[in-house]
C-alpha positions as CSV (number, residue, x, y, z in Angstrom):
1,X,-28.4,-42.4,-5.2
2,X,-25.4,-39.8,-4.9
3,X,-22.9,-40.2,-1.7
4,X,-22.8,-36.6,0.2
5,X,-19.6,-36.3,1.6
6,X,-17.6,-32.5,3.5
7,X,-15.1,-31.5,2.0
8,X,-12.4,-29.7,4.2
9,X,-9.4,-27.6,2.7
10,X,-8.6,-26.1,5.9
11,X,-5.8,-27.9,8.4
12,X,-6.0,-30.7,9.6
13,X,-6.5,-30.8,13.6
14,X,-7.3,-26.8,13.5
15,X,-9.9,-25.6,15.6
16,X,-13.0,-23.6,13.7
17,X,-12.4,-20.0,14.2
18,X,-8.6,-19.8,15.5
19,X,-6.1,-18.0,13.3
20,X,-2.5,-19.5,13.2
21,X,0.6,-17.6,13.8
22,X,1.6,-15.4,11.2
23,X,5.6,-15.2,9.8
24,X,8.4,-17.5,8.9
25,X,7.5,-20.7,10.6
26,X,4.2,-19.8,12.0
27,X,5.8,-17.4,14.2
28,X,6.0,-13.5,15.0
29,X,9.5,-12.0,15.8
30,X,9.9,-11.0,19.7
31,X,9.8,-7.2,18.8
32,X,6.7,-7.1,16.8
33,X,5.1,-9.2,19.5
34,X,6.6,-7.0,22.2
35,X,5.4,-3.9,20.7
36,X,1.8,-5.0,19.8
37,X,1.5,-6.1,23.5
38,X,2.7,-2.5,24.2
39,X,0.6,-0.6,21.9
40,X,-2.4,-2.0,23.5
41,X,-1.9,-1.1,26.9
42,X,-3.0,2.5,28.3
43,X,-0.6,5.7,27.3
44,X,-0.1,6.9,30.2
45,X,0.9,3.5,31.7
46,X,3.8,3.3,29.3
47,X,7.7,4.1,30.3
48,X,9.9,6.2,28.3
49,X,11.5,3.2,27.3
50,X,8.2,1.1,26.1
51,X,7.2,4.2,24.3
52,X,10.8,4.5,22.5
53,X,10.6,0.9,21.7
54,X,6.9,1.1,20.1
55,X,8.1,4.5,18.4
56,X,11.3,2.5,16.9
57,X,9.4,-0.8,15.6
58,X,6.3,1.3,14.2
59,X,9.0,4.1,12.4
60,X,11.0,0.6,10.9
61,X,7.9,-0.8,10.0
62,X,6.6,2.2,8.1
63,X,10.3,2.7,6.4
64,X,9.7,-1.0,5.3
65,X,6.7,-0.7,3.7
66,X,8.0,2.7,2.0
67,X,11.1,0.8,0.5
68,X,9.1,-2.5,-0.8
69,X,9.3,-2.6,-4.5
70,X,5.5,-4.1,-4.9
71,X,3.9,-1.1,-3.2
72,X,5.2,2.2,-4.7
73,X,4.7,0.7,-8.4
74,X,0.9,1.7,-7.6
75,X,0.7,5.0,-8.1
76,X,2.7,5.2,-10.7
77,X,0.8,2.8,-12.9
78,X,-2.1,4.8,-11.5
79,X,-0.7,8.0,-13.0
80,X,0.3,6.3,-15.8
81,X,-3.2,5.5,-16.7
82,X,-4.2,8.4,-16.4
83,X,-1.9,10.3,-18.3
84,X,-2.5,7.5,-21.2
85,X,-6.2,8.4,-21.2
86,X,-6.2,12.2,-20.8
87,X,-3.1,13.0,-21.3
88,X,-2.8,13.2,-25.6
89,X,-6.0,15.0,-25.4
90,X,-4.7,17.8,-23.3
91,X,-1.4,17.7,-25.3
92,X,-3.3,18.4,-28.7
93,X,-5.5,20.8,-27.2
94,X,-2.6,22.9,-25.9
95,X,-0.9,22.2,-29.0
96,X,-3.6,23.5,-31.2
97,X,-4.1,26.4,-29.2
98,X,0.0,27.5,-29.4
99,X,-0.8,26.7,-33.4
100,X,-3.4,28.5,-33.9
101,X,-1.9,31.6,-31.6
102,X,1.4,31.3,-33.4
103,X,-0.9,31.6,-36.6
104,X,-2.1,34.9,-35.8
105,X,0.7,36.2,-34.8
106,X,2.0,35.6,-38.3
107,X,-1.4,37.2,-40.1
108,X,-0.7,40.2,-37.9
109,X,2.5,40.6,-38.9
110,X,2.3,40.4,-42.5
């Protein structure tokens, strides 16, 4: 007879459906927590000042993710592919085309 036993990989003394605190030390930085509480209030509840500070965090945010080396590589090996693929065809079609133009040029003038 085999022994049936649960396995759990999750953490120990975790309760089932709770997510843990995300950043450096299970923890989210004052601003990002301060702005996420704004964002979900009502618009027209907001200060000028809660809506400068939401404005500021979501602008350094976005510059962030613009500057990080992992996420601009994308389109560029996207682009890459494609050139790879379709790119020598359409090179020795044009190529051809400029040959064989160049090519009559030459019979017309002789």
């Amino acid at each position: 007879m085999t022994n049936i036993f649960l396995k759990h990989y999750g953490i120990k003394g975790m309760k089932w459906g709770v997510r843990r605190k995300r950043g450096a030390g299970g923890r989210v930085s004052k601003d990002h927590a301060e702005s996420r509480r704004l964002l979900k209030k009502k618009r027209l509840t907001l200060s000028n000042d809660d809506i400068k500070k939401v404005n500021k965090r979501l602008n350094l945010e976005r510059d962030m993710a613009r500057m990080d080396p992992t996420t601009s590589g994308t389109g560029k090996r996207a682009v890459a592919k494609f050139l790879g693929q379709y790119g020598n065809a359409v090179i020795a079609g044009v190529a051809g085309a400029a040959a064989g133009a160049t090519i009559g040029l030459i019979k017309k003038a002789s």
